[in-house]
N, C-alpha and C positions, 0 to 999 in steps of 0.2 A: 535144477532148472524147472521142473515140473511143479514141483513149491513154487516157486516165482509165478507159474502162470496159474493159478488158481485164484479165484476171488474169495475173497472174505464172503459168507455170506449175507452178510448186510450189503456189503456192495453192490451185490451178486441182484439182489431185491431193489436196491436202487435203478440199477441199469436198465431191469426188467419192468419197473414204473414209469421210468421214462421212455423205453420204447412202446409201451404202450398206452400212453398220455401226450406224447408227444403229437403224432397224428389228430388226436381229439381237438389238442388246442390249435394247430396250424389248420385245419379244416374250416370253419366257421368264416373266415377272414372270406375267403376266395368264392365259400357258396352263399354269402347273404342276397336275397332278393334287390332286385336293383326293381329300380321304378318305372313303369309301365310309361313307355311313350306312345301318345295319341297320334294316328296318323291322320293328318287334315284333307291329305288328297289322296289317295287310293288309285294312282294309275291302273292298275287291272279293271277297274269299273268304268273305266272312262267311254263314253257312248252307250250307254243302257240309262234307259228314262225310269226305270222305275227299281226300288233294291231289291237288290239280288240276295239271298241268303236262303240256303237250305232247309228244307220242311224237316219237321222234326223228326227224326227218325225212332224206328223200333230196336227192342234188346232181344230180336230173335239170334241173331249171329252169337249175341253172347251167350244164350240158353244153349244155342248146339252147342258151341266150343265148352261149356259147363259139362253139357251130355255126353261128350265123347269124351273127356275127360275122366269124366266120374267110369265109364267101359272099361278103357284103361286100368286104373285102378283097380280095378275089379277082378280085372283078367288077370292082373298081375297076382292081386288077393288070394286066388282059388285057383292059381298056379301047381302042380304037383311039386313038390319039394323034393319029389327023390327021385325026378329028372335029374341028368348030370346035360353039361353045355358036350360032350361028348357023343349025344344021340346023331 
C-alpha cells in the first residue's frame, strides 16, 4: 500500500510546478487596472466658491518614522547576545 502512495518523481515535480504556477496564472485576471472614472459632480464640494484641495504637505513624519526605525535596528544591532529571554 505504501508503494501505491508514493509519486513517481517526475510527477512528484509536475504537481509541485503546478502548485506553484498555478496562482501566478489565476492572479493577473482579477488584479488588472480597471479604468479611472471621472467624477463630474463632487457632492462633498457642494457650497464652497472657491476649490478646495490641500497645500502641499511636508516629509517630516516620514523622516521621523525613518528615525525611529533606524533606533530600532540599532537597539536590536548592539543587543547583548548572551542575554537569555529568562532574565
Amino acid at each position: 500500500m505504501i508503494r501505491r502512495m508514493k509519486l513517481a518523481p517526475m510527477a512528484r515535480k509536475l504537481v509541485l510546478a503546478l502548485a506553484c504556477l498555478l496562482p501566478l496564472v489565476g492572479v493577473p485576471g482579477g488584479a488588472m487596472a480597471q479604468d479611472v472614472v471621472e467624477v463630474e459632480h463632487d457632492g462633498r464640494l457642494e457650497g464652497y466658491s472657491e476649490v478646495m484641495a490641500m497645500e502641499g504637505g511636508s516629509q517630516a513624519l516620514t523622516w521621523i518614522g525613518f528615525t525611529l526605525l533606524a533606533a530600532v535596528s540599532l537597539l536590536a544591532l548592539f543587543k547583548d547576545a548572551k542575554r537569555s529571554h529568562l532574565d
